[in-house]
N, C-alpha and C positions, 0 to 999 in steps of 0.2 A: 297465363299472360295473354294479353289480346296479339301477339305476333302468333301463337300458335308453334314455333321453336321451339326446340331441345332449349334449354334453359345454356349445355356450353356452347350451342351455336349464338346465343345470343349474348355474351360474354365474349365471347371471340371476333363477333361482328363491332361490336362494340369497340374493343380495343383496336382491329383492322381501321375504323373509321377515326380512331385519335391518330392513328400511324400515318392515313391517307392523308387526314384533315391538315397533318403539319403539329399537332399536340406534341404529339410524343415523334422526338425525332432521332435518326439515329445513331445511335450507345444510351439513347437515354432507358432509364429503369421505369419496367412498366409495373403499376401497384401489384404490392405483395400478393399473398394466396390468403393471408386471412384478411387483410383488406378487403378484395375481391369476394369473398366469401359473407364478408357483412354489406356491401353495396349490392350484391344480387340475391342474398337469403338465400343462399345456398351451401350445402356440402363442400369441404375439401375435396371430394373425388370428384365433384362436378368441375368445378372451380380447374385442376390438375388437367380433366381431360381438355380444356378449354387451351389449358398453357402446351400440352401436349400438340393437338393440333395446329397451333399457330408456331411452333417450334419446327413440324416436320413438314411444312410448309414454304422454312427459310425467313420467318419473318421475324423469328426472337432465335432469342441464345439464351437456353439456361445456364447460367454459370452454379455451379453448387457454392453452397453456402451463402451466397451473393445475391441472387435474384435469374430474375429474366432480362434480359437485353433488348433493346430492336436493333434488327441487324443493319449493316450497312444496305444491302443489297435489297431491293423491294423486286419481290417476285410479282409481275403484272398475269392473273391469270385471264387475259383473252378468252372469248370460244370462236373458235373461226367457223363459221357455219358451211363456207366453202372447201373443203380439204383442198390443202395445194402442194402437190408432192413436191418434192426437192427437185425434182426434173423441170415440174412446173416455174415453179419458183427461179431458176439459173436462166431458160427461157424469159422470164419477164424483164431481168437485168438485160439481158441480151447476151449470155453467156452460153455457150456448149455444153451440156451436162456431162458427166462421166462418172462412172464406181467402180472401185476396182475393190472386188472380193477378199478380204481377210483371211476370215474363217469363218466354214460353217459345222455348227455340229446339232445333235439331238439332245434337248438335255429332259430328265425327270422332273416333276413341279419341285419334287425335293431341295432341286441343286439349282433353282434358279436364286438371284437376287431377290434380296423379300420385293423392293420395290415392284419389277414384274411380274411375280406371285401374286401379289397383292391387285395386279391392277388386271390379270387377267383371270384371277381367278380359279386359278388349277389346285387340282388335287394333289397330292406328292408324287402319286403312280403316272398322273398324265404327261404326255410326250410334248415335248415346245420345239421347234425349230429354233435356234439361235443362227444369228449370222450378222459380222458385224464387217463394214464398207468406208473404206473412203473414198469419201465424195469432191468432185471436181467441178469446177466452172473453167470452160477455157485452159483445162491440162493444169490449171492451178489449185492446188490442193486447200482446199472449203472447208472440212469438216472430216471426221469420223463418226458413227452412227452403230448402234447398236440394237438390231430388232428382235424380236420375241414373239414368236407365230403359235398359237394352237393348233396343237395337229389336228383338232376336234373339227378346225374349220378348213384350213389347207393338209389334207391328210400327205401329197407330197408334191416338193417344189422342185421344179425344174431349176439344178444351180446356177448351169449358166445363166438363164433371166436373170441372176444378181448382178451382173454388169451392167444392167442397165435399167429404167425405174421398175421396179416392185409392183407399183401400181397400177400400170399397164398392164401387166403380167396379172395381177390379179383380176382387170375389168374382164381381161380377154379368157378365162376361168369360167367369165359372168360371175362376179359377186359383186356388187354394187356398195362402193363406199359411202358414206353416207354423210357421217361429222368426226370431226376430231376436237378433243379438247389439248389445250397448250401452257405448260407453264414453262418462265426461265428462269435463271439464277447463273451465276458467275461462281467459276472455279477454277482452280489450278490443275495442271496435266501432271499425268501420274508418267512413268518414265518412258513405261511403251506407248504412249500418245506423245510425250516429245519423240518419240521416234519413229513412229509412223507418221507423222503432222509435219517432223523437220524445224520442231522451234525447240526454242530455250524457254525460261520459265514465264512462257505471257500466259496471261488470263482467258481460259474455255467460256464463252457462252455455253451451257447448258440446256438443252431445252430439253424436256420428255413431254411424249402424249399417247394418248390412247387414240386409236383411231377405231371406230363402229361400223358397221353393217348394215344397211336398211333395213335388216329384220333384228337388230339389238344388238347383235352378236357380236365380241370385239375379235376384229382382225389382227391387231399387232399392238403391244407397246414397243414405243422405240424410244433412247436416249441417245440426241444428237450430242457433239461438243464441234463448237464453232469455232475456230481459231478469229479470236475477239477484234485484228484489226482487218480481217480477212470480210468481216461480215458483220453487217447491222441488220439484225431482224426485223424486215421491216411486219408492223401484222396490221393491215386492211382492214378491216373491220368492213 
């Protein structure tokens, strides 16, 4: 192909741009697998991992037996070129930052979430910091936050610095942040987020990212949940 893509990146791009375009809107059924499979001459496994990705993405719903779906929710993924910690961020509103410590503990790559396995890359035996915060503007409870450190890069963290940004704490390390990437999605809280949060059953903004290191190297994934009418993500570009 003159794009030079993976044949399901291009399938996937493909179908992203009817979902963007306004084509395909959402519950509507996006073309079959062997449809899909005679419109790009290709494989079922190709084809599959195309539906694959755009599923764990947030952007379809396979249903069995039924198809694929577009979801309601369209996950926008930003790159913010400027990292803007949550401290940053609560300052810009003109609010007072605050975090108040959860839990921190040490966990094996084994016992992490695939999701942070997967984004940081560890081996089973490697050591991760976990620690997860809620966060405040103005003593008003903002968000919960859940982060995931290689010990490969922070071998150890001073806990108390989790009361207050991370990121500081790491400039002042000297490690130099570099970029993060961002996606969102919409969810509902599980029971100990209604009770650390203090709500009933409203809708989490979502957000996870990676965030990197001037020399490549990833510093943290974290997944934020926003209490949905607490906070409108704003993203700058």
């Amino acid at each position: 192909s003159m794009s030079g893509k993976p044949k399901y990146i291009q399938i996937e791009d493909s179908i992203l741009n009817q979902i963007k375009g306004g084509n395909l809107r959402p519950g509507d059924q996006i073309p079959t697998e062997a449809e899909l499979c005679d419109t790009f001459m290709v494989s079922r496994m190709t084809v599959n991992k195309a539906i694959q990705s755009l599923a764990s993405k947030g952007y379809i719903n396979r249903v069995a037996g039924k198809g694929s779906f577009v979801t309601n929710v369209h996950i926008q993924k930003p790159i913010v070129k400027i990292p803007q910690s949550f401290s940053e961020d609560m300052r810009s509103i003109g609010l007072t930052p605050g975090s108040r410590l959860v839990d921190y503990r040490i966990y094996r790559g084994s016992e992490l979430p695939e999701a942070a396995a997967q984004a940081l890359n560890v081996a089973r035996d490697d050591m991760v910091h976990y620690f997860s915060r809620i966060r405040t503007g103005n003593d008003m409870i903002i968000c919960i936050s859940y982060t995931y450190v290689p010990c490969r890069v922070l071998p150890a963290i001073d806990v108390t610095r989790l009361e207050h940004s991370f990121f500081e704490y790491v400039k002042e390390l000297g490690l130099n942040v570099q970029s993060m990437d961002l996606s969102l999605t919409a969810t509902l809280p599980t029971e100990e987020q209604k009770r650390l949060l203090g709500i009933e059953n409203e809708a989490l903004l979502k957000s996870f990212h990676n965030t990197y290191l001037d020399n490549g190297d990833i510093l943290e994934y974290i997944e934020t949940y926003y209490i949905g009418s607490m906070y409108t993500y704003r993203v700058t570009l």
